[in-house]
C-alpha positions, 0 to 999 in steps of 0.5 A, spaced: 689 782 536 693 789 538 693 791 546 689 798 546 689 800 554 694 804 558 698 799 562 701 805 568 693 806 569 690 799 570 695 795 576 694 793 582 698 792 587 699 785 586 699 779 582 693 779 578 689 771 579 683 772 576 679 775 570 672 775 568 668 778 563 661 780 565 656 775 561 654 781 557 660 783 556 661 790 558 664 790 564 670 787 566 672 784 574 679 783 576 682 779 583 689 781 586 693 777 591 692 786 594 685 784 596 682 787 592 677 786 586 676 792 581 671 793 575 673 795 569 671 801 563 671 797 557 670 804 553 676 808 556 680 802 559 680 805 566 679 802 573 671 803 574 670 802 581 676 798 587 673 794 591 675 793 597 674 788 603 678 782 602 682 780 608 688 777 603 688 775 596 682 774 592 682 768 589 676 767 585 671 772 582 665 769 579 659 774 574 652 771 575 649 768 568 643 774 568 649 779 569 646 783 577 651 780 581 658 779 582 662 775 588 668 774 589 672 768 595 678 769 597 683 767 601 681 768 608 676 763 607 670 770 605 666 770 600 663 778 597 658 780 594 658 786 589 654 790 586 657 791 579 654 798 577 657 801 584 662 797 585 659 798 593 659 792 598 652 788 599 651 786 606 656 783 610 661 777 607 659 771 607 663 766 612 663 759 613 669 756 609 675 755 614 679 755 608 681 759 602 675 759 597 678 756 591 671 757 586 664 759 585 659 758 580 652 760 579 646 757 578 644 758 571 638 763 570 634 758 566 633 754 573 632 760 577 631 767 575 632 773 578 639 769 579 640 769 587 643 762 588 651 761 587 656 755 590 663 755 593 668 751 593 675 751 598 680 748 602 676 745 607 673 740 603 666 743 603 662 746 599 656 751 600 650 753 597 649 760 598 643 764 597 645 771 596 638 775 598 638 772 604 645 772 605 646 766 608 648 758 607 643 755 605 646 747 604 653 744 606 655 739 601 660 735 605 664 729 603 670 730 600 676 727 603 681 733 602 680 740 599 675 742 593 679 745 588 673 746 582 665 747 582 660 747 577 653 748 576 649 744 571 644 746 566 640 740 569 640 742 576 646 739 579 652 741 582 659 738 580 665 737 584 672 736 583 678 735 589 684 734 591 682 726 593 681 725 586 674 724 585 669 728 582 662 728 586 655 729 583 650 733 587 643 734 587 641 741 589 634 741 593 637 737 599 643 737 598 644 729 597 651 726 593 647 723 588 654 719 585 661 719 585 666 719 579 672 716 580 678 715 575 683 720 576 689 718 580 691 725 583 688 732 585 682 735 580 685 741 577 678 742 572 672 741 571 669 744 564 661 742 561 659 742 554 654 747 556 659 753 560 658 757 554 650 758 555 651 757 562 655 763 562 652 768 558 645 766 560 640 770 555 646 774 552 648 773 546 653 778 540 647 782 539 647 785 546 640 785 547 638 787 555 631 785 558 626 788 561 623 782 566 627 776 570 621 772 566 623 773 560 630 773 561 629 765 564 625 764 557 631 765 552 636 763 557 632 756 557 631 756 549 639 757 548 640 752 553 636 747 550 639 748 543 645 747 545 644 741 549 640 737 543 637 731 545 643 729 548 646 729 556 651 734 558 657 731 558 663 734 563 671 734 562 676 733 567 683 735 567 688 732 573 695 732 576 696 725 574 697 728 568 689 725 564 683 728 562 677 724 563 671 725 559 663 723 563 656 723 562 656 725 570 647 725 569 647 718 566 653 714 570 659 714 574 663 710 568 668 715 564 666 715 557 674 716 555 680 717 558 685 722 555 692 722 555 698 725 551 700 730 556 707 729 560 706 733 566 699 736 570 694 739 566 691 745 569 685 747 565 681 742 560 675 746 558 669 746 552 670 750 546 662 755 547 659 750 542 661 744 545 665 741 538 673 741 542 675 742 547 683 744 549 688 743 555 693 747 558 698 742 561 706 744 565 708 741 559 709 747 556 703 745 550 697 746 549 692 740 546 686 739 541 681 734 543 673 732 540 669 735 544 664 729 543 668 723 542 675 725 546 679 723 541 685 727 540 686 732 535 693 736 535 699 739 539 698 747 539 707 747 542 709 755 542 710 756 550 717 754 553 714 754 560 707 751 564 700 753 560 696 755 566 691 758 562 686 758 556 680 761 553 675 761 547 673 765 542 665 766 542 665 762 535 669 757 538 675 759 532 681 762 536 685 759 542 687 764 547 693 761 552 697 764 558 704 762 560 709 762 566 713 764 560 709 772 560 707 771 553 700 769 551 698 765 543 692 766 539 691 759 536 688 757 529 683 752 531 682 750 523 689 751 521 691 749 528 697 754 527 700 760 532 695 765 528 698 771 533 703 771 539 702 777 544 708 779 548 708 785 554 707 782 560 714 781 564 712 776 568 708 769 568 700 770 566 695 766 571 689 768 568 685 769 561 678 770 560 675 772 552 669 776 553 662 772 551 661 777 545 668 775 542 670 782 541 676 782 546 680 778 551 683 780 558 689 778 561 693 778 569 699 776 572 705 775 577 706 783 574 699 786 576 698 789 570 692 788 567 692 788 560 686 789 554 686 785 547 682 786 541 680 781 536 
């Protein structure tokens, strides 16, 4: 991969936290502790819009799966929402939270389309369904005994939350109601990652980059890709914890872990699915990266390069490269069949909080502790 952008053009003001491609892949947002979120020309690699709003830092940014939406959650405890072609601030902020907003994720366009629902997660142990059109909380899910530190929403309608307590809930949507509890883990959930994220993600996009004339149409193809992707089995979740674990579950059929994986010698800050559901990777404060089934959990390979925390990794589209970001200001790329360094990318200066490949697979981006905002193309 080669760095192609101007870096003097494209810093913010502060650490970057967040990046994330839109589900096409043709835009780019970004969060800063300046509390802003800018948007991004992926054809002349410069800032399309700044958002401003934000009381303090921006913590999250999350992209609706149909591609009309983008909000962002913050550290005040606001959640904005953004038109992605304008860059222009829709309504007020929603407020609710009374703490930091730690995640957000949308419901997927096959359950409900145009997309106008998402969930947020933050310190104070709630989580909230918001309804973006009406502009309000439509359902509180509360019951989590500390602060809520990562959320999905499922391909089968439910919502998965992960927390400091130690446990991850699973809720259904209609009425708001704790359908089990997952218990194992014997610290703070740091991630939750379903088998089915890629497609939950990207909707009814794919590497052709069709766009859709109708909502309707839209959710139909959005459900054939959802389906092929899950086969007849249940979504499976993984979780990844400050006890150093990882635990692999069929959230939809029982409360039981299917497996418990261990190997890493320090916290693991993200487990994530590769985007067909084969592997999945981990980034742990052990300076490693790991390599696991995606379907059995059994271990695979040690990816070691880093000689600092992993805080973050990405996936190729065709589930072949690894992208990881470090507090040692490199990034590596990983050969998932060769599971050997296949590139490293040095040019921050300071530590990466944040990677995101873009769903077409044609480039990544990368932020840190240095502001800058750096491009890269496969």
């Amino acid at each position: 991969m080669t760095i192609v952008i101007d870096e003097v053009a494209i810093c913010h003001r502060n650490k970057i936290i967040s990046v994330s491609f839109s589900p096409d892949g043709r835009q780019l947002a970004s969060g800063s502790g300046d509390a802003t979120v800018r948007l991004w020309d992926l054809n002349t690699q410069t800032p399309l819009h700044i958002c401003r709003g934000h009381k303090d830092s921006v913590i999250c940014v999350a992209w609706s799966p149909d591609g009309k939406h983008l909000v962002s959650g913050g550290k005040a405890g606001e959640i904005f929402s953004w038109d992605p072609q304008t860059g222009k601030q829709l309504g007020r902020p929603l407020a609710a939270h009374k703490g930091w907003i730690s995640s957000i994720s949308w419901e997927p366009v096959h359950l409900n389309a145009p997309c106008r629902h998402f969930v947020s997660v933050g310190e104070d142990g709630d989580a909230r369904i918001w309804d973006v059109v009406l502009r309000k909380c439509v359902i509180c899910l509360s019951g989590h005994r500390a602060g809520v530190t990562c959320v999905k929403w499922g391909g089968d309608g439910n919502i998965y939350t992960g927390s400091k307590d130690g446990t991850i809930k699973v809720w259904e949507t209609s009425q708001g109601k704790l359908i089990r509890e997952l218990k194992g883990h014997g610290n703070r959930i740091n991630s939750l990652s379903l088998s089915t994220d890629y497609v939950l993600r990207t909707g009814a996009f794919d590497h052709t980059s069709k766009q859709y004339s109708s909502a309707e149409e839209m959710k139909k193809v959005a459900l054939e890709r959802y389906n092929k992707m899950k086969g007849s089995g249940p979504e499976l979740l993984v979780s990844g914890s400050d006890d150093w674990t990882m635990f692999l579950w069929e959230p939809s059929v029982g409360k039981l872990p299917k497996t418990r994986m261990t190997g890493h010698q320090q916290l693991v800050m993200q487990a994530c699915f590769s985007p067909d559901g084969r592997w999945i990777a981990s980034a742990s404060c052990d300076k490693s990266v790991k390599l696991w089934n995606g379907t059995t959990g059994k271990f695979i390979a040690t990816f070691r390069g880093h000689v600092r925390d992993v805080y973050q990794i990405s996936w190729s589209a065709d589930s072949r490269l690894l992208l990881s970001g470090s507090a040692d200001s490199t990034l590596k790329v990983w050969d998932v069949r060769s599971q050997k360094l296949k590139e490293d990318l040095p040019g921050h200066s300071d530590c990466v909080f944040a990677t995101d490949w873009s769903p077409d697979g044609e480039k990544a981006a990368s932020g840190g502790a240095d502001g800058v905002l750096k491009l890269w193309m496969g």
